[in-house]
C-alpha positions as CSV (number, residue, x, y, z in Angstrom):
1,X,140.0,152.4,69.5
2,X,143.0,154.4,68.4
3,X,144.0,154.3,64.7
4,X,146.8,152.2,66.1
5,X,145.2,149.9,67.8
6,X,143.2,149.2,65.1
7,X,145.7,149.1,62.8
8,X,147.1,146.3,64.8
9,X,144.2,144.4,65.3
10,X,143.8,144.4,61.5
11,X,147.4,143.1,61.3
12,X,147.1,140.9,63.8
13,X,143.4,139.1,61.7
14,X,145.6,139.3,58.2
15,X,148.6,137.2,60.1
16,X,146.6,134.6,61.3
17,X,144.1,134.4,58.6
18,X,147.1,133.8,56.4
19,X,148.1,131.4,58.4
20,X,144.5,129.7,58.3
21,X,144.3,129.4,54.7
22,X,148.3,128.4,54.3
23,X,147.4,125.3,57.1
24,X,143.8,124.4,55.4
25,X,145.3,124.3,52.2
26,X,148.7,122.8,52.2
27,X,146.7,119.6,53.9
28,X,143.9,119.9,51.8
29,X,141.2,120.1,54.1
30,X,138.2,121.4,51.5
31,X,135.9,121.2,54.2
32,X,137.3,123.8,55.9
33,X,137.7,126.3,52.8
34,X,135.0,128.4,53.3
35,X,136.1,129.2,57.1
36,X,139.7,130.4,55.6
37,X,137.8,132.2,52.6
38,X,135.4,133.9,55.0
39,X,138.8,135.0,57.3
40,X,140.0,136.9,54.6
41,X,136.8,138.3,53.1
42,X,136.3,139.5,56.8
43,X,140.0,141.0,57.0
44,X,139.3,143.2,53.8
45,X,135.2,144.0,55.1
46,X,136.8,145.6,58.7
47,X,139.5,147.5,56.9
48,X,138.9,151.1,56.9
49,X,138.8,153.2,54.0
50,X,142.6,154.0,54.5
51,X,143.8,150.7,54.1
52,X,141.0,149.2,52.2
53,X,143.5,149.0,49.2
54,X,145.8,147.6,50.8
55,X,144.0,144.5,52.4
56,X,142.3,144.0,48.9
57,X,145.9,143.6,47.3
58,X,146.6,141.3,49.9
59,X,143.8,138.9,49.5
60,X,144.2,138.9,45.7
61,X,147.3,138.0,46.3
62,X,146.2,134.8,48.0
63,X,143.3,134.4,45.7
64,X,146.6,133.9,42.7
65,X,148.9,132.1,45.0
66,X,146.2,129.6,45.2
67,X,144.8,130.0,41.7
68,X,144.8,126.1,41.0
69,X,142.2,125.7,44.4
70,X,139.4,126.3,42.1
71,X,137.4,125.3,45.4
72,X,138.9,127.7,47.9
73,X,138.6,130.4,45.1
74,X,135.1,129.6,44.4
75,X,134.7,130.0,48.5
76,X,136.4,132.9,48.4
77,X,134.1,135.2,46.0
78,X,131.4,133.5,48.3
79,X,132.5,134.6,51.2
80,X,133.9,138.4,49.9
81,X,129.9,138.6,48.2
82,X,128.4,137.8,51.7
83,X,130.3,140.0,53.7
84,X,129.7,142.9,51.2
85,X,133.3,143.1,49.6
86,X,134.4,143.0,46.3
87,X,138.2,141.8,45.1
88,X,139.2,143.5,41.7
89,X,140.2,141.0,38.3
């Protein structure tokens, strides 16, 4: 692949994890946490160096938009220490 190409995969996984963890969690569905968690852990794991920053921001910034899903946050570090990624305080 192309940087571009990959650059719009990688866009392409962010939008519709988003979406994923927006849908699961406006209804509530905590069964389903881990699989949105493990979306995003994934998007920040397959980010190259160059954008690595960038992807990490971006899930943080979910991880605090959600900050009162003590659940999805919990699944969250779960998912981001199985996938080999770590998101900054």
């Amino acid at each position: 692949l192309t940087d571009a190409h990959a650059d719009a995969a990688l866009d392409a996984m962010r939008v519709a994890a988003g979406k994923r963890v927006q849908g699961i969690l406006e209804h509530s569905r905590r069964r389903h946490y881990g699989h949105a968690a493990l979306l995003v852990a994934s998007c920040v794991a397959y980010a190259p160096k160059r954008r690595r920053a960038e992807l990490s921001q971006w899930a943080m910034r979910l991880r605090e938009q959600y900050r009162r899903r003590h659940a999805f946050r919990s699944e969250l570090a779960r998912a981001c220490e199985g996938v080999g990624v770590s998101l900054s305080a």
